[in-house]
C-alpha positions in Angstrom: 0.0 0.0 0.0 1.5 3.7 -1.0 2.2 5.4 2.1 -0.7 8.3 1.2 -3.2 5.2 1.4 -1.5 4.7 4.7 -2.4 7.9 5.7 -5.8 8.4 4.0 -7.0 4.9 6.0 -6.1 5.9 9.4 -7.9 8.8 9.0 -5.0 11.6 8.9 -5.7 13.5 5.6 -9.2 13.0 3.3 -9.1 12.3 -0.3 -8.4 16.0 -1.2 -5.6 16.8 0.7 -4.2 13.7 -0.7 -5.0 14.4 -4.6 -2.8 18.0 -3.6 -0.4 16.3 -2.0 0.1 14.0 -4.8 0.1 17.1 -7.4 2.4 18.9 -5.3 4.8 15.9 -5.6 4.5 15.4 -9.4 5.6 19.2 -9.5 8.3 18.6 -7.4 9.6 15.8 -9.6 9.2 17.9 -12.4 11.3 20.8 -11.1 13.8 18.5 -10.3 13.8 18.8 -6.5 14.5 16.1 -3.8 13.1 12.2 -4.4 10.4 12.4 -1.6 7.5 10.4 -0.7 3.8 11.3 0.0 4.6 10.8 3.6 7.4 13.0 3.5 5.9 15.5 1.7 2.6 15.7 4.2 5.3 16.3 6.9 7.3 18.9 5.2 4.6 21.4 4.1 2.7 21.3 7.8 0.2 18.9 7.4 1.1 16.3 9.6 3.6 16.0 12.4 6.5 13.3 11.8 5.0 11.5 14.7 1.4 11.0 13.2 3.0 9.5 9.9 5.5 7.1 12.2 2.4 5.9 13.7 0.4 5.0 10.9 3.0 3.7 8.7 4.5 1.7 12.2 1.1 0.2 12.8 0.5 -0.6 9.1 4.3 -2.6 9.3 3.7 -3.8 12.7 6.7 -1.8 13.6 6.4 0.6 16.9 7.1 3.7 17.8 9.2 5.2 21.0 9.6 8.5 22.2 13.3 8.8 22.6 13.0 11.8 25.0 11.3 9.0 27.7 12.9 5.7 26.6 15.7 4.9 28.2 18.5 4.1 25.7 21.7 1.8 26.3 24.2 3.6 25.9 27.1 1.6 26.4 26.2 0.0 23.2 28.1 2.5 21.5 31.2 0.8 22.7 31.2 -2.1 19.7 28.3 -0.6 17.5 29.6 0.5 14.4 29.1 4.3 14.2 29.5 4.6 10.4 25.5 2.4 10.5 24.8 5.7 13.1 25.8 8.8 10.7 24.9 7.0 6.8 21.8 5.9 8.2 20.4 8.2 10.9 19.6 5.4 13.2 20.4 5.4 16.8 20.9 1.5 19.1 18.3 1.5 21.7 18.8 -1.8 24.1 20.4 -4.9 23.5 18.2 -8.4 25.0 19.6 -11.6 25.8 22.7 -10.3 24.3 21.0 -11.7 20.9 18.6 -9.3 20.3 19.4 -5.3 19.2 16.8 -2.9 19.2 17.5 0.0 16.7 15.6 3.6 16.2 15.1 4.6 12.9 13.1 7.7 11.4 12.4 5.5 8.2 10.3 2.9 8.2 10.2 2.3 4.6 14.6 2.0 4.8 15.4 -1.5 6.3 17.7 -2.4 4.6 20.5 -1.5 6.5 19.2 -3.3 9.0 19.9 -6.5 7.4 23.4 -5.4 7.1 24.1 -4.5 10.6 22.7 -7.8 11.4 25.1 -9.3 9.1 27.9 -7.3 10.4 27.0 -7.6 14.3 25.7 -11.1 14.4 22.9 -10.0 16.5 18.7 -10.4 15.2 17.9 -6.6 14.9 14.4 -5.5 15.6 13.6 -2.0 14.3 11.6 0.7 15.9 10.3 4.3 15.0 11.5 7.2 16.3 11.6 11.0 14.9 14.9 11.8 12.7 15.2 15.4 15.2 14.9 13.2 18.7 17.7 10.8 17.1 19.6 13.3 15.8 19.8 14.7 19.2 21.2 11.4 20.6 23.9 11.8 17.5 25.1 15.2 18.7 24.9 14.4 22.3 26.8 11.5 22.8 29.1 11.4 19.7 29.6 14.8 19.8 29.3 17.6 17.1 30.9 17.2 13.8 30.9 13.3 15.0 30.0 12.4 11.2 32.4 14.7 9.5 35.2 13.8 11.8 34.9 10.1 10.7 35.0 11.3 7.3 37.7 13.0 7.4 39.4 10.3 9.1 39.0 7.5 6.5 39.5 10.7 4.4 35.9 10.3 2.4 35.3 14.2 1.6 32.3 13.7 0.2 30.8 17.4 0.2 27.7 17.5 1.0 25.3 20.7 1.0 25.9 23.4 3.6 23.1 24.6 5.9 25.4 27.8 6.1 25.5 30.2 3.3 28.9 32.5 3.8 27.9 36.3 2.4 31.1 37.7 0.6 33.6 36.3 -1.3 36.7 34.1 0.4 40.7 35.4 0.2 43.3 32.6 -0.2 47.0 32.6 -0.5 47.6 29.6 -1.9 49.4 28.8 1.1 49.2 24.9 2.4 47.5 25.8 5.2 44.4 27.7 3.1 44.0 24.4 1.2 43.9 22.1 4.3 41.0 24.2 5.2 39.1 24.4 2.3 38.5 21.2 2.7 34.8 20.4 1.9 34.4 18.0 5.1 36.5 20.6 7.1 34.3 23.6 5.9 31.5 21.4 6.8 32.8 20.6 10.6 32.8 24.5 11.1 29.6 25.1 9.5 28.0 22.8 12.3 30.0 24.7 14.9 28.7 27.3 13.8 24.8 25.7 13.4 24.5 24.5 16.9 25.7 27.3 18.1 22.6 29.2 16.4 20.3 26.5 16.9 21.5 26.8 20.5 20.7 29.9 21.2 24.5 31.1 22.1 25.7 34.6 22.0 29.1 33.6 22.0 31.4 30.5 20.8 34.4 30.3 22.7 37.5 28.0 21.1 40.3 27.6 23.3 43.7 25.8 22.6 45.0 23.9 25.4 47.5 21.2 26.0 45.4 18.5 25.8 43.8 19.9 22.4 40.8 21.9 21.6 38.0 23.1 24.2 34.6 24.5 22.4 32.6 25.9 24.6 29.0 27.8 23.9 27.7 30.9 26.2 24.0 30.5 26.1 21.7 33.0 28.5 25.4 34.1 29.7 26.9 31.2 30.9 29.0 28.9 29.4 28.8 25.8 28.0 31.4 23.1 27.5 30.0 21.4 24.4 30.9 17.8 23.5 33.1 16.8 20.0 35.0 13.6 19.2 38.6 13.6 20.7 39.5 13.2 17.1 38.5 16.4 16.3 42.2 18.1 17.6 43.9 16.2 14.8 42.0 19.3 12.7 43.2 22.4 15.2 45.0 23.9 12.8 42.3 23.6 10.0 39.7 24.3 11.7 41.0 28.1 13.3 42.6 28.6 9.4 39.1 28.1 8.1 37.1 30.8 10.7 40.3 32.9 10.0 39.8 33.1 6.2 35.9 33.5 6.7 36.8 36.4 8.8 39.1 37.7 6.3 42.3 37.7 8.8 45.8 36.9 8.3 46.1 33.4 8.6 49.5 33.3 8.5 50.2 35.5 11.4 49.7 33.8 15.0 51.5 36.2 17.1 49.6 39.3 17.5 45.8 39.6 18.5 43.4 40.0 15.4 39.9 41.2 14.8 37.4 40.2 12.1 34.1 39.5 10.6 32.0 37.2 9.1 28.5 37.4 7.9 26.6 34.4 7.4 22.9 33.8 6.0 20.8 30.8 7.4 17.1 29.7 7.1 16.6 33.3 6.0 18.6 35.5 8.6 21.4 36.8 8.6 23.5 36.3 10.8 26.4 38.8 11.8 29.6 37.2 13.5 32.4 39.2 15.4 35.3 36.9 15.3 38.8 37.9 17.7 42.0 35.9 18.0 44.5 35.8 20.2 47.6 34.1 20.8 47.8 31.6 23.7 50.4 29.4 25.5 49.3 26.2 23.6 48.2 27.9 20.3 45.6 30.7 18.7 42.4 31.1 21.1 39.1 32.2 19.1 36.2 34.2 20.9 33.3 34.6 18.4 30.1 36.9 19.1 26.8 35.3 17.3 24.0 38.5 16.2 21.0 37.5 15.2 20.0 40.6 13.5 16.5 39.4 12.4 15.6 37.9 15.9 15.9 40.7 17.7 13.0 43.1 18.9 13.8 46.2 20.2 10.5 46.7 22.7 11.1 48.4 26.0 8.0 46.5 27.2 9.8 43.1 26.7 12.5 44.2 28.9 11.1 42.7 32.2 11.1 46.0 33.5 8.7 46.4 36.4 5.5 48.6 35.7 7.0 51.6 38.5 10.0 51.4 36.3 9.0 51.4 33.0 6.3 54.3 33.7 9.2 56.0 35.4 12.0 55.3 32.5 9.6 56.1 29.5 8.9 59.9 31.2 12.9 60.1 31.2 13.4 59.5 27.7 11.0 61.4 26.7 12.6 65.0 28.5 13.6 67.4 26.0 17.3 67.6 27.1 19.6 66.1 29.4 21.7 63.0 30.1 20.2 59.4 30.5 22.9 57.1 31.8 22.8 53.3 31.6 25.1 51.3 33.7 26.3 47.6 33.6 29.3 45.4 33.0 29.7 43.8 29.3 26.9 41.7 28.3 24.6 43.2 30.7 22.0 44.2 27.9 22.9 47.9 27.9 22.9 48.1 24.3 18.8 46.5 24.0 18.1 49.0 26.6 19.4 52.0 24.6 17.8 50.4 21.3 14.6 50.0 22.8 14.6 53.4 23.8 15.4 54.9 20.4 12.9 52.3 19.0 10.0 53.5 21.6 10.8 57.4 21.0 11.6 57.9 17.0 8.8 59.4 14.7 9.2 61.1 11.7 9.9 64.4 13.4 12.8 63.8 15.7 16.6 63.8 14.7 18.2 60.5 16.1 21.9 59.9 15.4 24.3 57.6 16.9 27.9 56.7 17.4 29.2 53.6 18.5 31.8 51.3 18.5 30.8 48.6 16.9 27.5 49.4 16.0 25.8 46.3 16.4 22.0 46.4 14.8 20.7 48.8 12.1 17.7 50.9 13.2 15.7 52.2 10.7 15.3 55.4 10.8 18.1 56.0 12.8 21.6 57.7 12.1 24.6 55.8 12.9 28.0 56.3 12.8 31.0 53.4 13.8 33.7 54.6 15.4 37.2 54.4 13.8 39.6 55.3 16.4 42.4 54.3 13.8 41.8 57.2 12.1 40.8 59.7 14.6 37.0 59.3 14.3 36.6 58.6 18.4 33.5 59.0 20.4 34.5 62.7 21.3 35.5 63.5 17.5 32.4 62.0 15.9 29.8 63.5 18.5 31.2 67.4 18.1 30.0 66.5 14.0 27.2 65.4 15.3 25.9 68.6 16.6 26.5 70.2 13.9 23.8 68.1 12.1 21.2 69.5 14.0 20.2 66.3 15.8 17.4 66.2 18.9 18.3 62.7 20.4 22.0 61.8 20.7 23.5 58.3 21.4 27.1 58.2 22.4 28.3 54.1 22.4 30.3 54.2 26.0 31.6 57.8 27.7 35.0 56.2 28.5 37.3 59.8 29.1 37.0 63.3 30.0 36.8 64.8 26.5 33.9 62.2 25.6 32.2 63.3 28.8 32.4 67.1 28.5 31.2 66.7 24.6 28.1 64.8 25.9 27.6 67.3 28.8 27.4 70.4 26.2 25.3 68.5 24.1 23.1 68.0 26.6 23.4 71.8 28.0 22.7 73.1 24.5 19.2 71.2 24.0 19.9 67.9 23.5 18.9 64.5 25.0 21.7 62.2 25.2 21.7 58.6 25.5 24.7 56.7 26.6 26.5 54.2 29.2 28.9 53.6 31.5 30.7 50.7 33.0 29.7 51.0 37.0 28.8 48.8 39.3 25.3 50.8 40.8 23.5 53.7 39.6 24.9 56.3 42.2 28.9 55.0 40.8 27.5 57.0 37.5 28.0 60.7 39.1 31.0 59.6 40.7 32.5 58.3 37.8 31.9 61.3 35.6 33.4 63.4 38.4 36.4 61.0 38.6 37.0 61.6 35.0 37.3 65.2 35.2 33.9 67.2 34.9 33.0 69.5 37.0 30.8 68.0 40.2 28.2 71.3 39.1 28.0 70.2 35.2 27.2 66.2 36.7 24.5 67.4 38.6 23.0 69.7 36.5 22.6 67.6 32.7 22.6 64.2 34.6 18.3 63.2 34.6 18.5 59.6 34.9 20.5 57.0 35.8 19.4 52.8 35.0 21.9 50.3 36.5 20.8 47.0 35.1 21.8 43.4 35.1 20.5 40.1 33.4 18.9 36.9 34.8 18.0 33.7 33.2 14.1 32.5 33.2 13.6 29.6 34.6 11.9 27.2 32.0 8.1 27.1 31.7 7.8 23.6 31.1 10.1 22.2 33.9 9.9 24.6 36.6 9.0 23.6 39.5 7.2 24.8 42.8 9.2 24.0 46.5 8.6 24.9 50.1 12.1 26.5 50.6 14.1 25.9 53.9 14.4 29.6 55.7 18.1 28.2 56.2 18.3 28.3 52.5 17.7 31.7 51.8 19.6 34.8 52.3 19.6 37.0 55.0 18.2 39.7 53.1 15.6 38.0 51.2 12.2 39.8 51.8 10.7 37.0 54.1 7.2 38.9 54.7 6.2 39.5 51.2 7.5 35.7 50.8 4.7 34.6 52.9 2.3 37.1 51.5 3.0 37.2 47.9 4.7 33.9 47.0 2.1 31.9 49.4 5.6 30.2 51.0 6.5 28.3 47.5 8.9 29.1 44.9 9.8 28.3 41.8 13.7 26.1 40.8 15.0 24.7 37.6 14.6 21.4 36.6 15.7 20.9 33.2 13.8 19.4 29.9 14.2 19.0 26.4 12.8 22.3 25.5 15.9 24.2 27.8 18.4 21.5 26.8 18.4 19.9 30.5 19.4 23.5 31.9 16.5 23.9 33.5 16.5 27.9 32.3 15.5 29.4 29.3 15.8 33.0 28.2 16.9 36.0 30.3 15.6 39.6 31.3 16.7 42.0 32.9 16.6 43.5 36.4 16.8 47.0 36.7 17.5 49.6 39.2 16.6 53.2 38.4 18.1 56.4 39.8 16.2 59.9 39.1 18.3 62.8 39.9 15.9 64.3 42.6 16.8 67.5 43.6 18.4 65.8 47.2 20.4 64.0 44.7 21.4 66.8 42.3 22.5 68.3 45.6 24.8 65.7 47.0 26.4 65.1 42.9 26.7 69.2 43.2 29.1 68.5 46.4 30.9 65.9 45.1 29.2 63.4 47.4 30.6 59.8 48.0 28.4 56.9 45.7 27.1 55.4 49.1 25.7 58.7 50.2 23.8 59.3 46.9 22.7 56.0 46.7 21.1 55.9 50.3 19.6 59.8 49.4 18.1 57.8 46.5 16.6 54.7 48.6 14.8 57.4 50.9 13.2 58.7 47.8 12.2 55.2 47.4 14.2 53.8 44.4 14.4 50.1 44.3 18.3 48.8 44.2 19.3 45.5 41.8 19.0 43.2 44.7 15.1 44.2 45.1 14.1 43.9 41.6 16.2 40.4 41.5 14.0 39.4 44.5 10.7 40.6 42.8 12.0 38.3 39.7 11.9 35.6 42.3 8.6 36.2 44.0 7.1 35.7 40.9 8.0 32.5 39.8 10.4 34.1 36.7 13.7 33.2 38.2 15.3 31.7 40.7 17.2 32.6 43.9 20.6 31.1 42.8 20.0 33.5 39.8 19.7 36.9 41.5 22.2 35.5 43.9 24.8 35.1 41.0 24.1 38.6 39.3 23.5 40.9 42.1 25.7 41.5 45.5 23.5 42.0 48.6 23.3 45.7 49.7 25.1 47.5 52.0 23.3 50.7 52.5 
């Protein structure tokens, strides 16, 4: 029976959606596309889940199906299964019985052939069940590691190239050299095109490849931690091809492995593009590669999505909408400063306001938006670029990062001539903003006086919707500053911990926002700025005027059920004042 009778008798699709199913495959054939079959097809165009067709075609076989995310699979039979069966065929051994009998997962039940020859080749009766190609896939990845298949075939030296999932925008520069051959190698390109892929697919903002002694650590920073990710031992034959290749994408010197370099790739995939910040440095046991992953097409710049608090966000959108002045945001690296600033842009442009920027790099276009990238190189700084930019007759300024006096006092005209300036700093609170300024050389008056706002923010990972779950937490368990009352109040006793699923990769957290702490210059505040005041004075001036410090918002994250306490715990220091 054709597998769309399959379908059409268990009741899945009706006679119509099978004649278009079958038209839509005669097309395909026609244009030359992939060999696929009506059960294929029904999966790939969203009319039927992979599951539904395993089912039906499993029941019509008398083959059945397992979920691979709840059976419990034998691994240990990787030990004398032949892994070439695992990466040609996309199957996966499940459980070995009576030492006769091997169970093996397979995504196409129409395919058994190779089951005969692993039978031949293992001496053991193989009995085949369903399973979906992603779920087994996943098993691939995570216990043979990443690249498992193209290591092997680079090994038995079968460079078979086979089509990229990665599209590289731009054209390639080689110099011949032996090196640049060894990694334009099609299975080598391919190895650092699923680097690359999971990382994506991951979620990761960063992909970390470290030489050491013992050969190559890759590690992935997803929701800002990182990540060791597993890879065959075998892959550190391939060191030196695999940083050649990422340098030549990236358009560096590959030759030179002494100094520091910075570069850039742009890739395209599934649609996006995807813009990669690549910087390598020269270590003790060879070259160390940092990559930064933007997804410029997944990001939305909404301050609403921020996590911010109503009291904040009420609070925040009045500041950026003042008609001069300085807003101030405050973080270390990776912080989210940058979305903050975005989003504020984002929320405040219309057609009649003046918006430029400079930054360094700049990271996202904004439509609508002026930017400018800073070129220190060849003079064009932070303070250099912003005195042009008032000469453009602007009404909202963004300046990148005020990181010396003449960037500050630049901003602090701007600001006394009409101007709203954005921009950040790299302080540990909200009150360290004044101080900071004042440390770099402006006058304690000026800080006072064009300073409006100050947001000191931090970011926490959610915990995961689907594995979350609720606990009666030991008071010894908690810190001493955690706000027991509204615990009992609010929270009912019970939070929330991570568990860890399939849908957060057994992390147990999933996504972050950010936790915010938002200083207004009040005029108690302007007057304690005015006399050069110490941070800890401003920021307890600030508390009586009822601001809300990191630590709080982290604990309202918590109340809530969004985050954890080992979270705000790990991003936020408990306060002093």
């Amino acid at each position: 029976m054709e597998t769309g009778d399959i379908l059409l008798a268990n009741g899945l699709i009706n006679e119509s959606t099978l004649k278009e199913l079958r038209t839509m495959l005669k097309e395909n054939r026609k244009n030359g596309g992939p060999r696929l079959r009506i059960d294929q097809l029904a999966v790939q165009k969203g009319f039927l889940t992979e599951e539904q067709v395993l089912r039906a075609i499993g029941k019509e076989l008398g083959i059945g199906f397992i979920d691979l995310t709840e059976h419990p699979v034998d691994l240990s039979l990787l030990k004398t299964f032949p892994t070439r069966f695992i990466h040609r065929e996309q199957i996966f051994p499940v459980s070995l019985h009576d030492n006769r009998m091997l169970v093996i997962a397979t995504s196409d039940p129409l395919n058994l052939y190779p089951l005969d020859e692993i039978a031949a080749t293992t001496g053991k009766e193989v009995w085949p069940v369903l399973a979906e190609r992603a779920e087994i896939d996943k098993l691939i990845k995570r216990n043979l590691g990443i690249g498992s298949e193209t290591i092997d075939g680079l090994l038995v030296q079968q460079n078979e190239e086979k089509e990229d999932t990665i599209e590289l925008l731009g054209d390639l520069e080689l110099d011949g050299s032996e090196l640049s051959e060894m990694a334009q190698e099609p299975s080598v390109i391919k190895l650092v095109n699923e680097i690359l892929l999971e990382a994506i697919e991951s979620r990761a903002s960063d992909v970390h490849i470290e030489s050491e002694q013992d050969g190559l650590l890759i590690r992935y920073r997803i929701d800002g931690v990182l990540h060791v990710q597993n890879f065959p031992a075998e892959i550190n034959r391939f060191q030196s091809a695999i940083i050649s290749r990422l340098k030549i994408m990236a358009k560096l010197n590959i030759a030179e492995r002494r100094l520091p370099q910075d570069g850039r790739i742009q890739l395209k995939f599934s649609g996006r593009e995807i813009d990669v910040r690549v910087s390598v440095i020269p270590m003790i046991h060879g070259e160390g590669i940092v990559m930064r992953l933007l997804d410029k097409d997944a990001m939305e710049f909404s301050l609403k999505g921020l996590g911010m608090n109503g009291g904040i966000y009420k609070t925040f959108s009045e500041l950026i909408r003042l008609p001069h002045g300085i807003i101030l945001v405050t973080g270390p690296t990776g912080s989210g400063k940058t979305t903050t600033l975005y989003s504020s842009l984002t929320e405040i442009k219309d057609s009649s306001t003046k918006i430029i920027t400079t930054e360094d790099p700049v990271e996202y276009r904004l439509d609508g938006i002026s930017q400018i990238q800073v070129h220190a190189k060849i003079g064009l700084t932070f303070a250099a670029s912003l005195r042009s930019i008032l000469r453009h007759d602007p009404d909202i300024v963004l300046v990148g990062e005020i990181r010396d006096l003449e960037t500050a006092e630049n901003a602090i005209q701007a600001a006394l001539t009409g101007h709203l300036v954005f921009s950040t700093l790299h302080t540990n609170d909200a009150a360290g903003a004044y101080t900071r300024l004042i440390d770099m050389g402006v006058e304690p008056f000026l800080v006072s006086s064009c300073v409006e706002g100050v947001m000191a923010q931090r970011l926490v990972r959610n915990l995961c919707p689907h594995c979350k779950q609720e606990y009666v937490p030991d008071s010894t368990e908690l810190p001493d500053d955690f706000p027991f009352e509204r615990f009992q109040k609010e929270a009912n006793g019970k939070l929330y911990k991570p568990v860890g699923c399939r849908a957060c990769r057994q992390v147990g957290y999933r996504g972050r926002s950010g936790i915010y702490e938002l200083m207004v210059t009040t005029n108690r505040v302007r007057e304690l700025a005015g006399q050069n005041s110490t941070a800890w004075e401003i920021k307890k001036a600030a508390l009586q005027d009822g601001m809300q410090t990191l630590r709080m918002d982290g604990w309202n994250k918590v109340l809530t059920g969004a985050s954890s306490v080992d979270e705000v715990v790990r991003v936020t220091k408990r306060d002093t004042v």
